[in-house]
C-alpha angles and dihedrals in degrees: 000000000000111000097233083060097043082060090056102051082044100064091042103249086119144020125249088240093050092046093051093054091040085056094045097044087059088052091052087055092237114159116255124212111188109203131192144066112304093249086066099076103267103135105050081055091056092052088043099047087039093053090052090052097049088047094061099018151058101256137208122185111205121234097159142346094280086070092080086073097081132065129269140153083214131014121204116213106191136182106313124167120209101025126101092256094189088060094052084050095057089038084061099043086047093053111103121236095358121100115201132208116218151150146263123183127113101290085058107035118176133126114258090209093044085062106039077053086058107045087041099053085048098055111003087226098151084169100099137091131225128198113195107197116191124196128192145176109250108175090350088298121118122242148168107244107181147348125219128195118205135188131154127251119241076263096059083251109139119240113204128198127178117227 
């Protein structure tokens, strides 16, 4: 297990089995959205998924819209300000053969499956992978809640299964 994720099992913000298919789903080069407030833990999973990712792939990390124009196996899209964040997001789903990692908390609103509907109806591509992380406060303590994986149908409808 990589050791960034061991320390987050560790500390309890996520479960073994979580961090091993979290692992697993960024070698596969599946996309990961990270959803939730800041103060649930959002950000440390970013660095975490992001350093995985940089460990295995050609990385980009996105600035601005023009970044799509190099090459990259994953793109990480982090916590910009002033920037329409959704767009960067369907930029990223439209990009062929990359994969991205971004997030999704107040600061960044868009709908994951607005978006899937969208890219699907501009270039009919149902091959990608989508892992939808949600993190949330129990007891005032962060944690990771629940993990949902997404693909489209041969007809752009989206199929969810909880991990």
């Amino acid at each position: 297990m990589n050791p960034f994720i061991k320390k987050l099992v560790d500390s309890k913000f996520m479960t073994e089995a979580q961090g091993n298919y979290i692992e697993e789903a960024v070698m596969r080069k599946d996309s990961i959205i990270i959803s939730g407030h800041k103060g649930f833990g959002i950000l440390p999973l970013f660095a975490t998924v992001s350093a995985i990712a940089k460990s295995n792939f050609k990385i980009k990390q996105v600035k601005g819209f023009e970044d799509f124009g190099d090459e990259a196996d994953y793109y990480l899209i982090p916590d910009l300000a002033g920037i329409d964040y959704g767009k960067l997001v369907k930029d990223a789903m439209l990009k062929q053969g990359a994969s991205f990692i971004a997030l999704k908390d107040p600061d960044h609103p868009y709908s994951v499956l607005k978006l899937l509907g969208d890219v699907y109806k501009q270039n009919g591509d149902t091959s990608k992978v989508y892992q939808l992380i949600e993190c949330v406060k129990i007891d005032d303590v962060p944690q990771l809640s629940k993990i949902t994986r997404i693909t489209l149908n041969e007809n752009g409808k989206p199929v969810k299964t909880d991990f």
